[in-house]
N, CA, C, O and CB atoms as a CASP TS submission, in Angstrom:
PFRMAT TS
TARGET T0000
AUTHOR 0000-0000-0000
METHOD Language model
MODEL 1
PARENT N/A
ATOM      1  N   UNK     1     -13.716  -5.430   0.279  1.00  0.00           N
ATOM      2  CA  UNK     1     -13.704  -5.646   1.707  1.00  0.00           C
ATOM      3  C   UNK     1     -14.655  -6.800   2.009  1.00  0.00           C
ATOM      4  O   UNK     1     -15.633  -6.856   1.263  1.00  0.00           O
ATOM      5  CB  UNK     1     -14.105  -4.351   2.483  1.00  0.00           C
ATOM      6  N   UNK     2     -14.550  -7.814   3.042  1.00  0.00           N
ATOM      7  CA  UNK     2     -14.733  -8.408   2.739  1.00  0.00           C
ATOM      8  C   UNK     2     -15.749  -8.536   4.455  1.00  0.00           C
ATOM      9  O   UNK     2     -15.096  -8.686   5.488  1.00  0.00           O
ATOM     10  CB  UNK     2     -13.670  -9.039   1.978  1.00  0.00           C
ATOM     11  N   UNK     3     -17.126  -8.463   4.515  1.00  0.00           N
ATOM     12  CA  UNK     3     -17.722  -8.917   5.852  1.00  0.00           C
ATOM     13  C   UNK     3     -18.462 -10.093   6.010  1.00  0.00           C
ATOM     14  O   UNK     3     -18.291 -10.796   5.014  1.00  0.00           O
ATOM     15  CB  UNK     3     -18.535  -8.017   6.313  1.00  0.00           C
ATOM     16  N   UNK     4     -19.218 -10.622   6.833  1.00  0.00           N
ATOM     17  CA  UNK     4     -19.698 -11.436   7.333  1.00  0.00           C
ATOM     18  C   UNK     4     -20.470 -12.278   6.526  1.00  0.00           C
ATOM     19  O   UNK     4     -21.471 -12.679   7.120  1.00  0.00           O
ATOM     20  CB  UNK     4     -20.182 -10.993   8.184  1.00  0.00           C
ATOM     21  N   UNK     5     -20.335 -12.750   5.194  1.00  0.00           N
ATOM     22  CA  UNK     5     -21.019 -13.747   4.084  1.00  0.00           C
ATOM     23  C   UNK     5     -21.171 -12.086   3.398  1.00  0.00           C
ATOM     24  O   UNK     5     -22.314 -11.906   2.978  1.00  0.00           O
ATOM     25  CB  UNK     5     -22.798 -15.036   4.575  1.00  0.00           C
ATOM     26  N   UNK     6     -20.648 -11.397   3.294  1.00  0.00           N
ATOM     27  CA  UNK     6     -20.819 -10.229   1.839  1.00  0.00           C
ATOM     28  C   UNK     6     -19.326  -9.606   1.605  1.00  0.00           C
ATOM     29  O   UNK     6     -18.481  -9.448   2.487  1.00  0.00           O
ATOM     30  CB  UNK     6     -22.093  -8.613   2.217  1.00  0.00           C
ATOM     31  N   UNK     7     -19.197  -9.303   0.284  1.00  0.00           N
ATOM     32  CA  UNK     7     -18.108  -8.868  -0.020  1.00  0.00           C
ATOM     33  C   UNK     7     -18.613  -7.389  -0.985  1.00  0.00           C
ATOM     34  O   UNK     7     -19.454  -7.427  -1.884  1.00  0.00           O
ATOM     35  CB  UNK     7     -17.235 -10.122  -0.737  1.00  0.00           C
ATOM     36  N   UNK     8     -17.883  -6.166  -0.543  1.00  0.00           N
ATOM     37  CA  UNK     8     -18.036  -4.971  -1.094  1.00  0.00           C
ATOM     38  C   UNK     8     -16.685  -4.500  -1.877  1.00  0.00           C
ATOM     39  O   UNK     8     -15.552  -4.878  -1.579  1.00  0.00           O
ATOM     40  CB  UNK     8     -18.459  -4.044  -0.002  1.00  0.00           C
ATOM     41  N   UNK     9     -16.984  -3.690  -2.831  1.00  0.00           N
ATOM     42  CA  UNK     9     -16.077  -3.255  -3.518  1.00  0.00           C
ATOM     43  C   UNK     9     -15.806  -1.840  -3.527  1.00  0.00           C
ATOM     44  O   UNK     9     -16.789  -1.323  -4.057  1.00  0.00           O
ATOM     45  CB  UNK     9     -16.272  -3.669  -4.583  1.00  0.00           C
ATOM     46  N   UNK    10     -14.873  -0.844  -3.171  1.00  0.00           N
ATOM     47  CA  UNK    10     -15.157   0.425  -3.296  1.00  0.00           C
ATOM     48  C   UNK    10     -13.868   0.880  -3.815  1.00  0.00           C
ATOM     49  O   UNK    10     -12.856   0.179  -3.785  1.00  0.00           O
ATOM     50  CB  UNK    10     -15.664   1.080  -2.058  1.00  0.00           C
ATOM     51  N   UNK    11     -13.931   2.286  -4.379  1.00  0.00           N
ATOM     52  CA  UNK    11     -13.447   3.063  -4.951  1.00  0.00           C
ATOM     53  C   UNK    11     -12.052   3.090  -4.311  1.00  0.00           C
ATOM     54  O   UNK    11     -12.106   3.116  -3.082  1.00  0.00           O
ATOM     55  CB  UNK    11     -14.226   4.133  -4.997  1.00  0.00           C
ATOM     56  N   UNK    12     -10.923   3.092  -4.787  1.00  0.00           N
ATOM     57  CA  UNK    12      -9.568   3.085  -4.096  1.00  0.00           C
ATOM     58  C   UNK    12      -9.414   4.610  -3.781  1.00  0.00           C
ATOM     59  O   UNK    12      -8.896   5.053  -2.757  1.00  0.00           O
ATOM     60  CB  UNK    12      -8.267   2.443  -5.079  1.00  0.00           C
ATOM     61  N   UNK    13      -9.940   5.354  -4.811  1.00  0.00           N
ATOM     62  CA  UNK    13      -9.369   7.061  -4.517  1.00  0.00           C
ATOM     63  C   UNK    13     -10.399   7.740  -3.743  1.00  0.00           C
ATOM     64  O   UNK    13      -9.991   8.798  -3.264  1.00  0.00           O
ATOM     65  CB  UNK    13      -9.140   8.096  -6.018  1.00  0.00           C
ATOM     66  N   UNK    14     -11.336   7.518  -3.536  1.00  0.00           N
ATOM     67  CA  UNK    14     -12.603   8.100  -3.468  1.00  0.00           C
ATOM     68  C   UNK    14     -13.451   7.528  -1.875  1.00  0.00           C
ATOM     69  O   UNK    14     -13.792   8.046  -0.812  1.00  0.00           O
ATOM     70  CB  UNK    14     -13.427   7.598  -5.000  1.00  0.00           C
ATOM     71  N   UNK    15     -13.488   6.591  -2.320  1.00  0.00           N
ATOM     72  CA  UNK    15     -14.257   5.549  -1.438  1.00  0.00           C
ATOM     73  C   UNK    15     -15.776   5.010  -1.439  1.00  0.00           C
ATOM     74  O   UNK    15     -16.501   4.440  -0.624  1.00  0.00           O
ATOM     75  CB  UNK    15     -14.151   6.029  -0.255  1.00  0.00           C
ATOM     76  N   UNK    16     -15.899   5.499  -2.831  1.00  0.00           N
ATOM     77  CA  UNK    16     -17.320   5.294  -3.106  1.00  0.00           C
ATOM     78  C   UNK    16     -17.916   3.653  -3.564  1.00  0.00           C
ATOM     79  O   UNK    16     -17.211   2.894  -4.229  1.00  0.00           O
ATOM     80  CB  UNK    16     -17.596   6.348  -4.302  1.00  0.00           C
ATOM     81  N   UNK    17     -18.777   3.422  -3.269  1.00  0.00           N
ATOM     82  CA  UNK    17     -19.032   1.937  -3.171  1.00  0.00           C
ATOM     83  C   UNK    17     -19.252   1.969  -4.361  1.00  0.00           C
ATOM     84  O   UNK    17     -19.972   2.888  -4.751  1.00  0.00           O
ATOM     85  CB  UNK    17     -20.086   1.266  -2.276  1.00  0.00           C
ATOM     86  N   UNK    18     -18.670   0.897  -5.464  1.00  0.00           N
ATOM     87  CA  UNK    18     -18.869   0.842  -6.638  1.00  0.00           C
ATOM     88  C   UNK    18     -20.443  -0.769  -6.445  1.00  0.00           C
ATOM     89  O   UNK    18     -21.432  -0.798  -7.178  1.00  0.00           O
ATOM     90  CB  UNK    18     -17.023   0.582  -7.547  1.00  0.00           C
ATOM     91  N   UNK    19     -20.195  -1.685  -5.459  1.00  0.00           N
ATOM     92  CA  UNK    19     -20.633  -2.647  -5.797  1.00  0.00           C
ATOM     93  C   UNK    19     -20.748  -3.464  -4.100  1.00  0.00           C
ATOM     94  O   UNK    19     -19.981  -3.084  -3.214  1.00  0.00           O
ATOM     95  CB  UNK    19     -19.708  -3.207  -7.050  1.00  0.00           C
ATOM     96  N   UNK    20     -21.389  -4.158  -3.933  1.00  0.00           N
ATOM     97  CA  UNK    20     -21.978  -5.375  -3.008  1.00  0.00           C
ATOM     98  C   UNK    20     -22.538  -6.799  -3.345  1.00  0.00           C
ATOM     99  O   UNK    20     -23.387  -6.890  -4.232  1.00  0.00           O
ATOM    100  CB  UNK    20     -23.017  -4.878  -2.393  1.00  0.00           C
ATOM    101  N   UNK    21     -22.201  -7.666  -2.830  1.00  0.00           N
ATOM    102  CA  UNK    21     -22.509  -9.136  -3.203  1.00  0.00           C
ATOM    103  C   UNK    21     -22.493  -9.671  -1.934  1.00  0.00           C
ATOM    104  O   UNK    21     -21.496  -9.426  -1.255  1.00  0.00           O
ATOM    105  CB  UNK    21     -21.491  -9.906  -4.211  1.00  0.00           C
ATOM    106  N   UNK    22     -23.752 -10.640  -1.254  1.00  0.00           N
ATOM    107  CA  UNK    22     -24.078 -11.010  -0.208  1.00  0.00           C
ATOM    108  C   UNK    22     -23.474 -12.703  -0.847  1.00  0.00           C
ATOM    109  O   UNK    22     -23.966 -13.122  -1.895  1.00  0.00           O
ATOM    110  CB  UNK    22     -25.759 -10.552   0.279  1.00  0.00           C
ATOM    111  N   UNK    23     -22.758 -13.267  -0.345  1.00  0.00           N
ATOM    112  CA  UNK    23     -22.099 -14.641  -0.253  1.00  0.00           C
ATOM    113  C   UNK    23     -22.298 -15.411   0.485  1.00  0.00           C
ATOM    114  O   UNK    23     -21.493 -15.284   1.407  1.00  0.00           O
ATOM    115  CB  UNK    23     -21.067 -14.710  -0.145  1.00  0.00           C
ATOM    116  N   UNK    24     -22.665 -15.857   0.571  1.00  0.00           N
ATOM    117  CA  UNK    24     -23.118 -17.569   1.706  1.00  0.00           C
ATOM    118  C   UNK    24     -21.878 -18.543   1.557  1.00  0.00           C
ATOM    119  O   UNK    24     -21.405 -19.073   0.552  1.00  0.00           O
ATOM    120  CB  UNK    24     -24.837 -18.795   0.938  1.00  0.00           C
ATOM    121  N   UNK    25     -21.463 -18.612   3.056  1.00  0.00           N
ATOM    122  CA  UNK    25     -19.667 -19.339   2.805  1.00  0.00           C
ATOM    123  C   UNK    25     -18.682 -18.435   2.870  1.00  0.00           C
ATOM    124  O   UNK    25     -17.496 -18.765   2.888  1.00  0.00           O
ATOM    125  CB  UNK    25     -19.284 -20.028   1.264  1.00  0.00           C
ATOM    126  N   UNK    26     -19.069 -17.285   2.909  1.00  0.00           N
ATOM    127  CA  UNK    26     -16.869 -16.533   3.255  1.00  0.00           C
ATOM    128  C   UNK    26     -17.421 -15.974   4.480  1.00  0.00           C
ATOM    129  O   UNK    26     -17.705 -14.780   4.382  1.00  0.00           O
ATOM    130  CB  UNK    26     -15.744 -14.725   1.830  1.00  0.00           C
ATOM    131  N   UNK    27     -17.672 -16.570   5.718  1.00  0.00           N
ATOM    132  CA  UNK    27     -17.230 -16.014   7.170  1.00  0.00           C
ATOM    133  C   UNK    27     -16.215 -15.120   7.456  1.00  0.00           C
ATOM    134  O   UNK    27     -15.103 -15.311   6.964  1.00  0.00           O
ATOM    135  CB  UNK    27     -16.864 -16.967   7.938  1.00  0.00           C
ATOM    136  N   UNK    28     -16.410 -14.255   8.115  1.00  0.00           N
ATOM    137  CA  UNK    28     -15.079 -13.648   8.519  1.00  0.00           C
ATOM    138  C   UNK    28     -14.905 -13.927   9.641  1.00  0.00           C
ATOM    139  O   UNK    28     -15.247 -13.111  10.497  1.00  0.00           O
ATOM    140  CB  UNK    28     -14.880 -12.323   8.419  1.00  0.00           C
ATOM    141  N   UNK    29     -14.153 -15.513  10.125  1.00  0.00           N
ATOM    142  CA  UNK    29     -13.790 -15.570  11.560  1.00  0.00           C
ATOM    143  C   UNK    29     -12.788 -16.189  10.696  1.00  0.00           C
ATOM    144  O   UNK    29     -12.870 -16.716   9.587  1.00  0.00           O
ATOM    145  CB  UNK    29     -14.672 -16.290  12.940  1.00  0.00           C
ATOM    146  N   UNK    30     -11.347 -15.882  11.896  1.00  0.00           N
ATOM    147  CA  UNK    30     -10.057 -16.759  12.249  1.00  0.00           C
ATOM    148  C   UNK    30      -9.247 -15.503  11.446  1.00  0.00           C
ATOM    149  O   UNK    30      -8.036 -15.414  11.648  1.00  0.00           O
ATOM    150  CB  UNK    30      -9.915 -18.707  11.526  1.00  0.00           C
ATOM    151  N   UNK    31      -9.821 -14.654  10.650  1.00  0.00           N
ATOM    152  CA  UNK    31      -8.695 -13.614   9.290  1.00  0.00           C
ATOM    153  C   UNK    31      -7.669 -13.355  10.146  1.00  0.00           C
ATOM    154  O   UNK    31      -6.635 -13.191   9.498  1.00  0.00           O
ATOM    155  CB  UNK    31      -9.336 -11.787   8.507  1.00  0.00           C
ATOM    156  N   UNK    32      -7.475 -13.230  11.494  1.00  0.00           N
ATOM    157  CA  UNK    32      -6.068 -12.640  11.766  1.00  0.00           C
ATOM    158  C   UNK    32      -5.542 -13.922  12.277  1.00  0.00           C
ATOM    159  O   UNK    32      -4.949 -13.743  13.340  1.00  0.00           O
ATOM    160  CB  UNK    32      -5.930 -11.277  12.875  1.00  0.00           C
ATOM    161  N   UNK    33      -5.557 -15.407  11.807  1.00  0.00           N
ATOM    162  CA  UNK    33      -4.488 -16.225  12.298  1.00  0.00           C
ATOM    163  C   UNK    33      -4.434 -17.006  10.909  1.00  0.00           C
ATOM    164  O   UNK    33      -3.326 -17.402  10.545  1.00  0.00           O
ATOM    165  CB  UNK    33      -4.796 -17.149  13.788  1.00  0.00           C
ATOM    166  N   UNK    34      -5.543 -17.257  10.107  1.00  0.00           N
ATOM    167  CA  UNK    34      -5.714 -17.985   8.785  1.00  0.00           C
ATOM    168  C   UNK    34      -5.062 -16.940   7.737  1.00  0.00           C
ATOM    169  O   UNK    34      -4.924 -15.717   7.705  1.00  0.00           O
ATOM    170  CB  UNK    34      -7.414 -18.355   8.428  1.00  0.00           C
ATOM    171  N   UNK    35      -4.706 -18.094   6.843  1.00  0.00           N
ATOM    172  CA  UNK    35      -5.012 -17.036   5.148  1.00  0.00           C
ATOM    173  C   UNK    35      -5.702 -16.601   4.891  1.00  0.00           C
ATOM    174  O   UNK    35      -6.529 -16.737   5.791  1.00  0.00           O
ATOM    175  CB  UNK    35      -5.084 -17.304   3.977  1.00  0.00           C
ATOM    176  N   UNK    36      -6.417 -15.550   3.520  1.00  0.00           N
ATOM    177  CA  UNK    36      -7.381 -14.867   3.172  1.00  0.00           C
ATOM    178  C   UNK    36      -7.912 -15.907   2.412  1.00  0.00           C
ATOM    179  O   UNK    36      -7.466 -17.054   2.387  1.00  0.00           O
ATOM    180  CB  UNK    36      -7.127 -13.599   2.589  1.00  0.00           C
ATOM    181  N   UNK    37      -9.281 -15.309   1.530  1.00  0.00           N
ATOM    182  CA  UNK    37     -10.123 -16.461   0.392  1.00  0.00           C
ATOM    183  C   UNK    37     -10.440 -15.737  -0.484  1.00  0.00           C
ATOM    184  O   UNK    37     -11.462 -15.918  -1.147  1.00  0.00           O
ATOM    185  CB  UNK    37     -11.499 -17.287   0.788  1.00  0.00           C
ATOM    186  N   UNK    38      -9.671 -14.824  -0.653  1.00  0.00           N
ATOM    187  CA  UNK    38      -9.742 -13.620  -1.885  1.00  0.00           C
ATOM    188  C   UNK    38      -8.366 -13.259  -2.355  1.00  0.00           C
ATOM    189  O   UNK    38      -7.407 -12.778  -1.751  1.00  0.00           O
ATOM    190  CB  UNK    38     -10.455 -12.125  -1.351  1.00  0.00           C
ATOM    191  N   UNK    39      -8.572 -13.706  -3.884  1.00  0.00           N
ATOM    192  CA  UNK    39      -7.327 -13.578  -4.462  1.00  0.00           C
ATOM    193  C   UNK    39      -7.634 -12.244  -5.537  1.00  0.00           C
ATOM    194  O   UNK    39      -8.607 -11.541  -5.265  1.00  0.00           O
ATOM    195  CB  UNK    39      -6.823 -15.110  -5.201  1.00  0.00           C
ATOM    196  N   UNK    40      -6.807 -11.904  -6.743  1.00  0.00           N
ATOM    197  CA  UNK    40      -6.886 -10.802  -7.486  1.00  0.00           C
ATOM    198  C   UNK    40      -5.789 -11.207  -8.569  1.00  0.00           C
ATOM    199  O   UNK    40      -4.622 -11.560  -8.399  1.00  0.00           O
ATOM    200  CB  UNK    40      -6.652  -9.433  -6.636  1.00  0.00           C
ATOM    201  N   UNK    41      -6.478 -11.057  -9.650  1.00  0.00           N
ATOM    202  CA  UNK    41      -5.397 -10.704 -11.026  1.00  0.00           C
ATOM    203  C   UNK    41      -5.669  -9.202 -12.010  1.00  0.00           C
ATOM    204  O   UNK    41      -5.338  -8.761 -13.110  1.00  0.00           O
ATOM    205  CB  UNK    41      -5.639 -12.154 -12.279  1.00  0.00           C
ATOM    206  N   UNK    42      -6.402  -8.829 -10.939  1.00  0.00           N
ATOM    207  CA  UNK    42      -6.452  -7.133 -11.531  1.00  0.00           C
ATOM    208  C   UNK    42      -7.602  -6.924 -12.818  1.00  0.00           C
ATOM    209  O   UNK    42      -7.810  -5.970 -13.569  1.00  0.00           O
ATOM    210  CB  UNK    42      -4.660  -6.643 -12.302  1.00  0.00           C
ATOM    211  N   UNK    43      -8.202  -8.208 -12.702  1.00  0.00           N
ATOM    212  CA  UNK    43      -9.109  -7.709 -13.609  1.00  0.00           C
ATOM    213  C   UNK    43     -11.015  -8.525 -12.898  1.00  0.00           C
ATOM    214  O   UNK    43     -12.181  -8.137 -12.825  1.00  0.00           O
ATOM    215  CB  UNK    43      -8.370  -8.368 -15.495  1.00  0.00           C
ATOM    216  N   UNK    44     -10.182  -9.824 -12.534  1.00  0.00           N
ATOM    217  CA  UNK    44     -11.437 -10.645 -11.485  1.00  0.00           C
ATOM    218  C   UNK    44     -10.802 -10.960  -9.710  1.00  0.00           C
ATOM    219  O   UNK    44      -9.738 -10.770  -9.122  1.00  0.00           O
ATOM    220  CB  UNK    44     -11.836 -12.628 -12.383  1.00  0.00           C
ATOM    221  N   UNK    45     -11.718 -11.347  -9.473  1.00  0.00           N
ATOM    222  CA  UNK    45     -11.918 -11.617  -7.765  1.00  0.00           C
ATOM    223  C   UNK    45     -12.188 -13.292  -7.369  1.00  0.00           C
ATOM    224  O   UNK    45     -13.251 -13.903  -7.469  1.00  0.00           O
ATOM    225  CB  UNK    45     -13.490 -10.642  -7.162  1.00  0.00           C
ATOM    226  N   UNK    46     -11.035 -13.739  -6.952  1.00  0.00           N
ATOM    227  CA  UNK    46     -11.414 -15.463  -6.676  1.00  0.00           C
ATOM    228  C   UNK    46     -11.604 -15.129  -5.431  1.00  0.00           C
ATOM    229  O   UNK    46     -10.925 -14.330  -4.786  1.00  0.00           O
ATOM    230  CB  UNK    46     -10.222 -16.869  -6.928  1.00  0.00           C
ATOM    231  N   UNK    47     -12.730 -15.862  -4.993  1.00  0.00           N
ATOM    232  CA  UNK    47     -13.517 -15.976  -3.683  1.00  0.00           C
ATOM    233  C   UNK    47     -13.508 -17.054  -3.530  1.00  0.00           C
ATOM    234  O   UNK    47     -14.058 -17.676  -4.439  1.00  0.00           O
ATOM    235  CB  UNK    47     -14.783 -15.535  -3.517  1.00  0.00           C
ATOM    236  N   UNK    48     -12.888 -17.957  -2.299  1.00  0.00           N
ATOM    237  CA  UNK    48     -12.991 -19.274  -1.908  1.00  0.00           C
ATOM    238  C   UNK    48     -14.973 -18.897  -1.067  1.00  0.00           C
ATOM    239  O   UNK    48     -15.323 -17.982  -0.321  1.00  0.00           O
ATOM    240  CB  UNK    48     -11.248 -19.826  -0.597  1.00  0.00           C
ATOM    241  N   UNK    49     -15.550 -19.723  -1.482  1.00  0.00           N
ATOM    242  CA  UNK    49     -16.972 -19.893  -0.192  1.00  0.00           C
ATOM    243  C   UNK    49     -17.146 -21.361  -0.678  1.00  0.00           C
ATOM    244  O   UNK    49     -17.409 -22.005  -1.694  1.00  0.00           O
ATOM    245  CB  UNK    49     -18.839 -18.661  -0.395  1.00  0.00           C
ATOM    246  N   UNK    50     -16.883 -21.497   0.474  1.00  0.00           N
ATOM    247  CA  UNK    50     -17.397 -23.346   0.966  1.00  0.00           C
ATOM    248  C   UNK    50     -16.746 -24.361   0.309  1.00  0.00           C
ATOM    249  O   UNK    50     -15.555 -24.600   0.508  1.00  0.00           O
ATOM    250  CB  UNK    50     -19.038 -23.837   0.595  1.00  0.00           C
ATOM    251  N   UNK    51     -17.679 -25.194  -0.732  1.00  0.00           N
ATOM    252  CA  UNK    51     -16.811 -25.482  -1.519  1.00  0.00           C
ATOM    253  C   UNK    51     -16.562 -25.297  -3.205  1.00  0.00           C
ATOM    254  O   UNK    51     -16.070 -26.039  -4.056  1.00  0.00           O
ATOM    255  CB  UNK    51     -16.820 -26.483  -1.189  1.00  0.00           C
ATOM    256  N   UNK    52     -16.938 -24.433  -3.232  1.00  0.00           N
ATOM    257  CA  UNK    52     -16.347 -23.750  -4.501  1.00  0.00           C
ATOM    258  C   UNK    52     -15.863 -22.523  -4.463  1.00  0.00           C
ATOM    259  O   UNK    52     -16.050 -21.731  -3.539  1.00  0.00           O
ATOM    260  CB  UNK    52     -17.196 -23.655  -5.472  1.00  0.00           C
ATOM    261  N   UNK    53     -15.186 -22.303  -5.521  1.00  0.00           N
ATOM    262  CA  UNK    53     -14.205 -20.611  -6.044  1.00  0.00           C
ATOM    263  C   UNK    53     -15.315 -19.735  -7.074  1.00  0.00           C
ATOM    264  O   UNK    53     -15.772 -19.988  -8.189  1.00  0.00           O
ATOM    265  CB  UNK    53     -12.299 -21.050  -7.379  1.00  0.00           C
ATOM    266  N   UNK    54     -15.415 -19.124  -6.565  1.00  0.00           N
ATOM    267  CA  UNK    54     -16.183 -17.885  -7.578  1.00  0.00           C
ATOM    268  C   UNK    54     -15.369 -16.650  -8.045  1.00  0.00           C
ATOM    269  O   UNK    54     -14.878 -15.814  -7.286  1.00  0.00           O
ATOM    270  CB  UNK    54     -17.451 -17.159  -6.759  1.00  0.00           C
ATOM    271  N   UNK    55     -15.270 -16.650  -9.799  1.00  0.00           N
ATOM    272  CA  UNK    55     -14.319 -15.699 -10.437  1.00  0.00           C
ATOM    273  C   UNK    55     -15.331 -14.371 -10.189  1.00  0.00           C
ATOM    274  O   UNK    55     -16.512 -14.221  -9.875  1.00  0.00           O
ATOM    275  CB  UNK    55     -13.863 -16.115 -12.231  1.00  0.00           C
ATOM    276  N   UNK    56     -14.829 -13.984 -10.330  1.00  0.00           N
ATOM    277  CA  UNK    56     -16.082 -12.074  -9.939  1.00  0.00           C
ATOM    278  C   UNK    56     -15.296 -11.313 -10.945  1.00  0.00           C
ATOM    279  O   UNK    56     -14.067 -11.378 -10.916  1.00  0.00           O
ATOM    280  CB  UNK    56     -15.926 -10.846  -7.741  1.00  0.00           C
ATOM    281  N   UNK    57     -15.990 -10.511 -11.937  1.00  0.00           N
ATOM    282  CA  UNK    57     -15.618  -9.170 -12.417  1.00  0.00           C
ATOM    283  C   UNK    57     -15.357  -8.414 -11.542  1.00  0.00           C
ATOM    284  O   UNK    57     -16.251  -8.107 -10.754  1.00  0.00           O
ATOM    285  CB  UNK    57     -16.442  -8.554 -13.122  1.00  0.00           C
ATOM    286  N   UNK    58     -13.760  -7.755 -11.372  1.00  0.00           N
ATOM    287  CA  UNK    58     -13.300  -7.130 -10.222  1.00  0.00           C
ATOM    288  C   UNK    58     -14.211  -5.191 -10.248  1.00  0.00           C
ATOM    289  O   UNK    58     -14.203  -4.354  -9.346  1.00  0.00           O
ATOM    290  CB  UNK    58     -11.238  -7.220 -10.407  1.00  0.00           C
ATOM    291  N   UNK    59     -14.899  -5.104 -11.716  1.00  0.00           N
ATOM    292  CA  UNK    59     -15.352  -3.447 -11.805  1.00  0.00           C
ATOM    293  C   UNK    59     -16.907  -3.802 -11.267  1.00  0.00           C
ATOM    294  O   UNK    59     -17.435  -3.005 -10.491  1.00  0.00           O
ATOM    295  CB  UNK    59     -15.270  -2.537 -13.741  1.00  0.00           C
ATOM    296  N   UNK    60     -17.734  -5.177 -11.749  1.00  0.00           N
ATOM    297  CA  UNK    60     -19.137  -5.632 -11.222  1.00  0.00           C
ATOM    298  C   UNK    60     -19.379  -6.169  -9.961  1.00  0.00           C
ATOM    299  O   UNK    60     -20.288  -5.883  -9.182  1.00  0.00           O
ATOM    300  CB  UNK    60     -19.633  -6.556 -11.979  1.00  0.00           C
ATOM    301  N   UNK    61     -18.606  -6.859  -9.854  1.00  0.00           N
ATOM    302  CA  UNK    61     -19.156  -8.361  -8.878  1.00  0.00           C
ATOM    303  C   UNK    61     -19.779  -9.455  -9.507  1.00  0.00           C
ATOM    304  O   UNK    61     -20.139 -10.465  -8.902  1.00  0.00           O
ATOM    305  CB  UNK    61     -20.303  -8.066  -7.790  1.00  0.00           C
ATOM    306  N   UNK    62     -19.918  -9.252 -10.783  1.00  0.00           N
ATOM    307  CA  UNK    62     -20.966  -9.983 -11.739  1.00  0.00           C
ATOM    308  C   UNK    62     -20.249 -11.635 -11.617  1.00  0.00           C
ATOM    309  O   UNK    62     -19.037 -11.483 -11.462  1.00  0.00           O
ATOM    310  CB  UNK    62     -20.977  -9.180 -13.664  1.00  0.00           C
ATOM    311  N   UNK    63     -20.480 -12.572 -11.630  1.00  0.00           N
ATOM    312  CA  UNK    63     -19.914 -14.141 -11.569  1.00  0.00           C
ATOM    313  C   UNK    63     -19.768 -14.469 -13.105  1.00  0.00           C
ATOM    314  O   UNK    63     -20.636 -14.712 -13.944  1.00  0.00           O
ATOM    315  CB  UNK    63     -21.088 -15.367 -10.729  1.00  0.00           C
ATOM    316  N   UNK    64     -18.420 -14.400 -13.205  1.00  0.00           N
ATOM    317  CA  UNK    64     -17.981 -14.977 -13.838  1.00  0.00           C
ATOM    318  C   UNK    64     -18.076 -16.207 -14.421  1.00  0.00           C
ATOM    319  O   UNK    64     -18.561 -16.403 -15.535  1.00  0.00           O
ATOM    320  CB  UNK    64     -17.422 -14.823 -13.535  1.00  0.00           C
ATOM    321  N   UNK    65     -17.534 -17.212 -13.547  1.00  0.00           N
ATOM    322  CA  UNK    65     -17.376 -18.876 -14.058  1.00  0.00           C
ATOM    323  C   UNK    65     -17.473 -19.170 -12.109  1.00  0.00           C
ATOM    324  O   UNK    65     -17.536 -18.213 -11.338  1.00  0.00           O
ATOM    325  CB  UNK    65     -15.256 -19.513 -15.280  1.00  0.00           C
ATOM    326  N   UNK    66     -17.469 -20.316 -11.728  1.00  0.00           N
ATOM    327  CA  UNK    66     -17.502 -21.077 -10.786  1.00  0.00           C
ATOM    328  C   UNK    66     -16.807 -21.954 -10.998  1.00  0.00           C
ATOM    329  O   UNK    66     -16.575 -22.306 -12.155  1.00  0.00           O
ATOM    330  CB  UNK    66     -18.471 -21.413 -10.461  1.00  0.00           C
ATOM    331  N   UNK    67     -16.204 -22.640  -9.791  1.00  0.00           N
ATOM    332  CA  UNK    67     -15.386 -23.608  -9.969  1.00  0.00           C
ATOM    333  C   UNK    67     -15.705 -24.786  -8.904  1.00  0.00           C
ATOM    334  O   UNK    67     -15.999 -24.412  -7.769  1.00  0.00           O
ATOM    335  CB  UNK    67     -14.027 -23.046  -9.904  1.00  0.00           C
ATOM    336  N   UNK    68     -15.676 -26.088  -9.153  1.00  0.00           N
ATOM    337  CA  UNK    68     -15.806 -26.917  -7.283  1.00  0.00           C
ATOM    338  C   UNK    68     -14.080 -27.235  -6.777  1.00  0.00           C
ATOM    339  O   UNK    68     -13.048 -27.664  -7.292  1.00  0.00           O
ATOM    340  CB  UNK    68     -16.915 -29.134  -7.352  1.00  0.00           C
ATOM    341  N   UNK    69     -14.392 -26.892  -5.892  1.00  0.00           N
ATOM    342  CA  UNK    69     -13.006 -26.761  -4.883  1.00  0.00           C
ATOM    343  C   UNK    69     -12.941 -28.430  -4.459  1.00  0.00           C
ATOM    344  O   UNK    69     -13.894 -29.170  -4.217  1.00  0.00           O
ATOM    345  CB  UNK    69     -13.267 -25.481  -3.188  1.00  0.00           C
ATOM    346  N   UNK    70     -11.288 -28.792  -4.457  1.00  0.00           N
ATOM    347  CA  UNK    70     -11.348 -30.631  -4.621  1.00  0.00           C
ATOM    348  C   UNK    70     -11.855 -30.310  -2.671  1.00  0.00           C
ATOM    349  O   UNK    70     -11.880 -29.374  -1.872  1.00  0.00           O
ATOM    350  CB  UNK    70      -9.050 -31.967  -5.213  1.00  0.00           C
ATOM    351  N   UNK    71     -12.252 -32.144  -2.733  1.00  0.00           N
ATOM    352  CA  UNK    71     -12.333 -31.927  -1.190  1.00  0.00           C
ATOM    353  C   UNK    71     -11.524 -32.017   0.517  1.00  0.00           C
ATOM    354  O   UNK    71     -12.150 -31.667   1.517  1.00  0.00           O
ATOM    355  CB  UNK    71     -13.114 -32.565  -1.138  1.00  0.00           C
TER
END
């Protein structure tokens, strides 16, 4: 889930917070007229913030790799 520069992770069956990561760069303004900045391949978490992509371990939050986003 994704709030105001932090992104949380919780339990699909349960609802228990597995994890939290405070992000500088993913605002949550415009989500109901824009696209999202969180993608998923079921194992990591691409986070568009600012200008780079951050891969996330989808079970940690742990950062993966980084990427710079062209401009």
């Amino acid at each position: 889930m994704q709030g105001e520069e932090v992104l949380t992770a919780c339990d699909a069956y349960n609802g228990r917070l597995l994890w939290e990561r405070e992000i500088p760069g993913i605002p949550r303004k415009g989500l109901s007229a824009d696209c999202g900045n969180i993608a998923s391949d079921g194992e990591s978490l691409f986070v568009a913030a600012g200008d780079r992509c951050l891969r996330l371990e989808a079970a940690t939050g742990r950062t993966l790799e980084e990427y710079a986003l062209p401009p």
